[in-house]
C-alpha positions as CSV (number, residue, x, y, z in Angstrom):
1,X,130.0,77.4,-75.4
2,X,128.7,80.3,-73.2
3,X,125.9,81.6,-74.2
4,X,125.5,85.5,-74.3
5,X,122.7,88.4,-74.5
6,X,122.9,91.9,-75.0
7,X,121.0,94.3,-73.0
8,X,121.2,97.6,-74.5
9,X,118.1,99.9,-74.0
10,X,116.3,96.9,-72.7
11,X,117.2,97.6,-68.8
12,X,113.8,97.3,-67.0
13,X,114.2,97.2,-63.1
14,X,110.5,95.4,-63.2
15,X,111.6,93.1,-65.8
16,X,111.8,89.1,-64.4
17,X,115.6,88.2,-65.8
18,X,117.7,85.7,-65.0
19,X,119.5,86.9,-61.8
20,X,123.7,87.0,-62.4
21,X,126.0,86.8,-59.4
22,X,128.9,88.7,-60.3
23,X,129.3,91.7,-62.1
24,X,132.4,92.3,-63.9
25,X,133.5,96.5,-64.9
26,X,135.1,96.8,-67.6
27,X,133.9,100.1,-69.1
28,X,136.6,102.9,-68.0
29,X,138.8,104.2,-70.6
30,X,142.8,103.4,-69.4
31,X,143.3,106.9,-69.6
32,X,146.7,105.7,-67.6
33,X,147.5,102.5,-70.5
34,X,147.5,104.7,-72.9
35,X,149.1,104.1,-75.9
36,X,148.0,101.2,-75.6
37,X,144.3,101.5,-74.4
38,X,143.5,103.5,-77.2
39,X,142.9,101.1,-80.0
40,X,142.5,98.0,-77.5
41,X,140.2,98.3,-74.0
42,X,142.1,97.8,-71.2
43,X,140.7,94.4,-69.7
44,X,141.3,92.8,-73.5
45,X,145.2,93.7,-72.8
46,X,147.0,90.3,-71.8
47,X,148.6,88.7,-69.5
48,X,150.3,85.1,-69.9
49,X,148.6,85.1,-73.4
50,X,144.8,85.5,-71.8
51,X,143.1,88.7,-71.7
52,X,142.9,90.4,-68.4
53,X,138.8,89.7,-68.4
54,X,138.7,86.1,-69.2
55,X,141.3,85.7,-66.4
56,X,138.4,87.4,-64.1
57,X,135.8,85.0,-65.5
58,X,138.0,81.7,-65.8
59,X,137.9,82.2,-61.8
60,X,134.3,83.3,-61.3
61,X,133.9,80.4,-63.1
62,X,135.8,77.8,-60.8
63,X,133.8,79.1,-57.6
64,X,130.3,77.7,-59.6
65,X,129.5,81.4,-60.8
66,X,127.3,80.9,-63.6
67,X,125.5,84.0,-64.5
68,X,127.7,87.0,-65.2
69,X,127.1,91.0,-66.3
70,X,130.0,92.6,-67.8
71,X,129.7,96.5,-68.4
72,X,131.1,98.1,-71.2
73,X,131.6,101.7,-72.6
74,X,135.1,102.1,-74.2
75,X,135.4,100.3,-77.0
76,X,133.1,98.2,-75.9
77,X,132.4,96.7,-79.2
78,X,135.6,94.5,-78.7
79,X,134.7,93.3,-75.5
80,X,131.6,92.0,-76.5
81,X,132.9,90.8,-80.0
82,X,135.9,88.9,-77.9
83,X,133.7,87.4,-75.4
84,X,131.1,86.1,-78.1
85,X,133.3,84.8,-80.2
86,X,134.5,81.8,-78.0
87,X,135.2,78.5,-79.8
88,X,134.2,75.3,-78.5
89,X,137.8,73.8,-77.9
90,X,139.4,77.2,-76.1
91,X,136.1,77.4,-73.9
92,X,136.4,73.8,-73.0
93,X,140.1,74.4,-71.9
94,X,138.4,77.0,-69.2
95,X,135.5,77.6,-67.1
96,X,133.7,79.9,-69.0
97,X,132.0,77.1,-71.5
98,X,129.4,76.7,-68.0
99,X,128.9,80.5,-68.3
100,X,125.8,82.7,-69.7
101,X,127.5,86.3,-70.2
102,X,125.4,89.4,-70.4
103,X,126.0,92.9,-71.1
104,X,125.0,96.8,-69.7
105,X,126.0,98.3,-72.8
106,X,127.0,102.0,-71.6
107,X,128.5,103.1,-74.7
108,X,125.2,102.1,-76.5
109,X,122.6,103.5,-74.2
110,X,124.5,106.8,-73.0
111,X,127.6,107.2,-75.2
112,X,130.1,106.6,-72.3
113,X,130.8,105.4,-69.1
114,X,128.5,106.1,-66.1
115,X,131.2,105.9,-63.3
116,X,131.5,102.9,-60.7
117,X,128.2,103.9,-58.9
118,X,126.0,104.7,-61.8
119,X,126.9,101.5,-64.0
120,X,126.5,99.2,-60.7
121,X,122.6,101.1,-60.6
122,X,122.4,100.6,-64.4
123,X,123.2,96.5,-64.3
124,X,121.4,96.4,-61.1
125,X,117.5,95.0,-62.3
126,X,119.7,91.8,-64.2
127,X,121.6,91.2,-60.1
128,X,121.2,88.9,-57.6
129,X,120.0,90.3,-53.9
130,X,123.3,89.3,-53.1
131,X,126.7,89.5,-55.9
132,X,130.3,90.0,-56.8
133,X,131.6,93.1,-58.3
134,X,135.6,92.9,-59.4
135,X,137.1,95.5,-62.1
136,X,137.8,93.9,-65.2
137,X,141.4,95.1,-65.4
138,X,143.0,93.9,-62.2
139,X,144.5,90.5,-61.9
140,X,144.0,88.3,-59.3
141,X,144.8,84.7,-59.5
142,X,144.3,83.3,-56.3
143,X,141.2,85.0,-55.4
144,X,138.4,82.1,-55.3
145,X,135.5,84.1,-54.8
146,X,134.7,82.3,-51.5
147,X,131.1,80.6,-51.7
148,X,131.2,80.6,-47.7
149,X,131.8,84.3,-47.8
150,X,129.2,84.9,-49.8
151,X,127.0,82.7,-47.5
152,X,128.0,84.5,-44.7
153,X,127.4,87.8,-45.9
154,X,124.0,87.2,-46.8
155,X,123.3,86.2,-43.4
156,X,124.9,89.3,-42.2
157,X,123.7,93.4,-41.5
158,X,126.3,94.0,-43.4
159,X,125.4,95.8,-46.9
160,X,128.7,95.9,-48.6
161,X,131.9,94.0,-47.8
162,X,135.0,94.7,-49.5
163,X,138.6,93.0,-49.9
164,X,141.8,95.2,-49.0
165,X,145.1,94.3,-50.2
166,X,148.5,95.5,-48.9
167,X,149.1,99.2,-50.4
168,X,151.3,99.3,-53.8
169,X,154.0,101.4,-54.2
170,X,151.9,103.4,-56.4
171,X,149.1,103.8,-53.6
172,X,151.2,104.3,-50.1
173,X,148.6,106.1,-48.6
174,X,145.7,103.3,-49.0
175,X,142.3,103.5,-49.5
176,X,140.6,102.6,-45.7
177,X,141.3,100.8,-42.7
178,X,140.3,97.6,-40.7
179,X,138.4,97.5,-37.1
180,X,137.4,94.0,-36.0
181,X,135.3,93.1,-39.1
182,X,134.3,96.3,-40.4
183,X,135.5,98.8,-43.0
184,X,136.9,102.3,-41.8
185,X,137.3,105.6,-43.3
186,X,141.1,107.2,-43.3
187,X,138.9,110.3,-41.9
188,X,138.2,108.5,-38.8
189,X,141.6,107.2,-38.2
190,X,142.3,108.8,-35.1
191,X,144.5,106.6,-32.9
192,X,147.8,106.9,-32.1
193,X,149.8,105.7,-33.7
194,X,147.2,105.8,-36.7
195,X,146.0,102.0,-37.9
196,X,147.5,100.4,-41.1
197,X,145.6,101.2,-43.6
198,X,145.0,99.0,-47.0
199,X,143.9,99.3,-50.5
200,X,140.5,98.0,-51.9
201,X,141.0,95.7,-54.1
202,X,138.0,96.9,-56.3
203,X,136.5,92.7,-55.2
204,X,133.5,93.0,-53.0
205,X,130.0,91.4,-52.5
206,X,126.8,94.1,-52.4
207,X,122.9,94.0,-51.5
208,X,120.7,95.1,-53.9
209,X,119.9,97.0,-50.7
210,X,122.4,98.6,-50.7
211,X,121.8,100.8,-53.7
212,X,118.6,102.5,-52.4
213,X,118.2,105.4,-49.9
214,X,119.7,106.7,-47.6
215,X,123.0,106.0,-49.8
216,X,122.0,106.1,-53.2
217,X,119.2,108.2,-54.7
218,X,119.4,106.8,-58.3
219,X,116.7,104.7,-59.0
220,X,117.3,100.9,-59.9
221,X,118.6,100.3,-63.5
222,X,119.9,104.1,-63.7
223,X,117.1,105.5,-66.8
224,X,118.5,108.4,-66.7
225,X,122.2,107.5,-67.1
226,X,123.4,108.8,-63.8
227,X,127.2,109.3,-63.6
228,X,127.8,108.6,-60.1
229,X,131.0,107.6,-58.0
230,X,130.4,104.4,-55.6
231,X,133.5,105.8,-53.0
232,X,131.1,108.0,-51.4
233,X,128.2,105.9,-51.0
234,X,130.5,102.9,-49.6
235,X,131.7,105.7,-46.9
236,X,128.5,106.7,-46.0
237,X,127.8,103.2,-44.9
238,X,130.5,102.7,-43.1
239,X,129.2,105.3,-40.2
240,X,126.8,103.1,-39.7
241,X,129.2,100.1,-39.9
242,X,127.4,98.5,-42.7
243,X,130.8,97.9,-44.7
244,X,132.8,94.8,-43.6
245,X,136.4,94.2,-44.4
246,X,138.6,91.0,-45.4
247,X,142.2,91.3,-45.6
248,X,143.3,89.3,-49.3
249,X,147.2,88.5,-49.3
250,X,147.7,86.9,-52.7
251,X,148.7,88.1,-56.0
252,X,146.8,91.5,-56.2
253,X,147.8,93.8,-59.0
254,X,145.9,96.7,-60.2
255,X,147.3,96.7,-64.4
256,X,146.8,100.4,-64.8
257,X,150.1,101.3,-66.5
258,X,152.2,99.5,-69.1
259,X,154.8,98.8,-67.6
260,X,152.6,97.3,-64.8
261,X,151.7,94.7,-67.6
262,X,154.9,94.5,-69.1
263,X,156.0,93.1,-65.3
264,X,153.5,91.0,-65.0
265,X,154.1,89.6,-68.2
266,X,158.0,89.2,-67.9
């Protein structure tokens, strides 16, 4: 059975923790599922009869991830009930019996949600030098969280490197673009005709480094409970072409409406 810890107001950037390799977000409130993010959190909405999270973990899980940090904030309470509560003969069925789960409890330490940014900072002191960050609420099947990339990128200058998917019909416009191996900004598209741009898939591996000056000014472990976006920081970086970019082509779908899940689950 996966074993689990807590780590509400015991975040200490000096403190000598096992290191995770992946952290999983799953502390935004569904403003756009509501109804039905009101009494459940969105990544505990299900798909094929599995919660959208434990999809996220089942295939952390397969790549040999064994150390994981979820954040929560809404209803947070049932995340961390759901994900405790896993008996030995449904965890045996997936990969998440192998798995040691911990939590950044936002809702506990700061009474909400400290934004992309400032809950990466907060969960940072239990992270590897190198990890995984995926929202818990899209679903991704395919995605194998690629051990060589990982590999690769530590290797690398590169302090962030992000997966792009083709743009939804709810996202036309995209979120950056792709030159060589590097992440663009749409403000420094200026070709003609301008470059296809993509949407990030919210999957990406990140130095620790990465969270320190010149980009981020919040110290490690966010004491103060920063609320901070990570957009800006991520564009920042890309003027110095620090950001790198993969192109991911597989089932990609970003479950932020009902009837989003209502297709996937038809």
């Amino acid at each position: 059975m996966s074993k689990t810890l807590i780590t509400s107001n015991a975040i200490d950037p000096s403190s000598p923790k096992a290191q995770a390799q992946a952290l999983v977000l799953a502390a935004g409130r569904g403003e756009r599922m509501r109804p039905l993010s009101d009494k459940t959190p969105k990544p505990l909405l299900k798909v094929h009869e599995r919660s959208l999270i434990e999809h996220t973990l089942d295939q952390l899980g397969k790549s040999g991830i064994k150390n994981v940090v979820i954040n929560t904030a809404w209803l947070g309470e049932q995340i961390r009930t759901r994900l405790k509560k896993h008996d030995a003969s449904h965890a045996e069925q997936t990969h998440l019996s192998s798995m040691e789960l911990s939590f950044s409890c936002e809702d506990l330490d700061f009474g909400g949600a400290l934004e992309t940014g400032g809950g990466i900072v907060r969960a940072l002191p239990l992270l590897d030098d190198v990890f995984w960050v995926v929202a818990g609420d899209v679903y991704a099947p395919e995605f194998d969280f690629p051990r060589v990339a990982m590999d690769h990128f530590s290797k690398s200058a590169q302090l962030a490197h992000l997966w792009l998917v083709p743009n939804p019909p709810q996202h036309p416009r995209g979120d950056f673009w792709i030159q060589g191996t590097n992440a663009c900004r749409l403000e420094d598209a200026s070709t003609t005709p301008p470059p296809k741009t993509y949407t990030f898939s919210t999957i990406a591996l990140y130095k620790k480094s990465f969270f320190s000056s010149p980009f981020c000014s919040i110290p490690a472990g966010n004491p103060q409970g920063v609320k901070a976006p990570l957009a800006p920081w991520l564009k920042e970086a890309m003027k110095d072409q620090r950001v790198g970019a993969s192109l991911f082509e597989g089932q990609w779908t970003d479950v932020g409406t009902p009837e989003r899940l209502a297709q996937l689950n038809a």
